[in-house]
N, C-alpha and C positions, 0 to 999 in steps of 0.2 A: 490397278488392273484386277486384282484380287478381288478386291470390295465388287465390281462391273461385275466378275463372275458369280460370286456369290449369291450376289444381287437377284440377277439373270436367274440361276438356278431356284432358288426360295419363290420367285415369280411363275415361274414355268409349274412347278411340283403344286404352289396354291392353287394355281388355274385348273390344273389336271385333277385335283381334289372338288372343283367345285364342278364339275362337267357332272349331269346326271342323265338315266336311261328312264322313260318312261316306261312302268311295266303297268297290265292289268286294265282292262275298260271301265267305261261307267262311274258308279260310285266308287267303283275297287283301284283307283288311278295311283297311282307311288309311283315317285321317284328317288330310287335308288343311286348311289354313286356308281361312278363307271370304274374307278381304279381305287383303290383301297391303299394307306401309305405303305402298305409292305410290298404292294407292287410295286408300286411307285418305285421304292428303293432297292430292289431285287436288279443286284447288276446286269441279270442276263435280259431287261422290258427294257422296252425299247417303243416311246411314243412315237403312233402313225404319223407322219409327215403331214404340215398342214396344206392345204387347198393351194393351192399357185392362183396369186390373183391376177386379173387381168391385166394386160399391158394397157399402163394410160396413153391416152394421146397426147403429144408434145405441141402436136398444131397450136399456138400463140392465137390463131384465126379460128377456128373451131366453130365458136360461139359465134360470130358474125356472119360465117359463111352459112352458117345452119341457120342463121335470125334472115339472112337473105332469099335461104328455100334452096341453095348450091347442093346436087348430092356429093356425097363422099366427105363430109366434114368431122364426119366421126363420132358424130351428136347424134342420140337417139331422140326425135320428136313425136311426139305422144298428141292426139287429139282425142279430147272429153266427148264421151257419148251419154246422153242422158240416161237414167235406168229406163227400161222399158222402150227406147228407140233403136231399132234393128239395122244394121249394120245394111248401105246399099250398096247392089252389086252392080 
């Protein structure tokens, strides 16, 4: 359970180390890091909470019911438009 923890943390603190902010346009473009390790280990930071992904769908039929044309399947369906061909209204 230890090792898990451990583990966990050295992963988490690499990741936050490698996260960078672009600063400066043009030719003048850097990237900087975002958290520097003294942050990082300053008891009182406290890494933002990540994004909540979205809930998947359990639907087992999903894929069928969306290959059949059924709405509400849960499947987002996408149609190819050529470059240069204008969408009809």
């Amino acid at each position: 359970m230890l090792d898990n923890a451990v583990t966990w943390f050295g992963v988490t603190i690499e990741n936050a180390l490698q996260e960078r902010v672009k600063t400066g346009m043009g030719r003048d473009v850097e990237y900087k890091p975002r958290y520097s390790l003294a942050r990082l280990l300053d008891e009182d930071f406290r890494l933002p909470r990540p994004l909540q992904e979205a809930e998947p769908n359990n639907n087992p039929w999903a894929p069928f019911l969306s290959w059949i044309g059924k709405n509400g399947s849960g499947v987002r369906m996408y149609k190819y438009q050529a470059p240069g061909e204008e969408k009809m209204q």
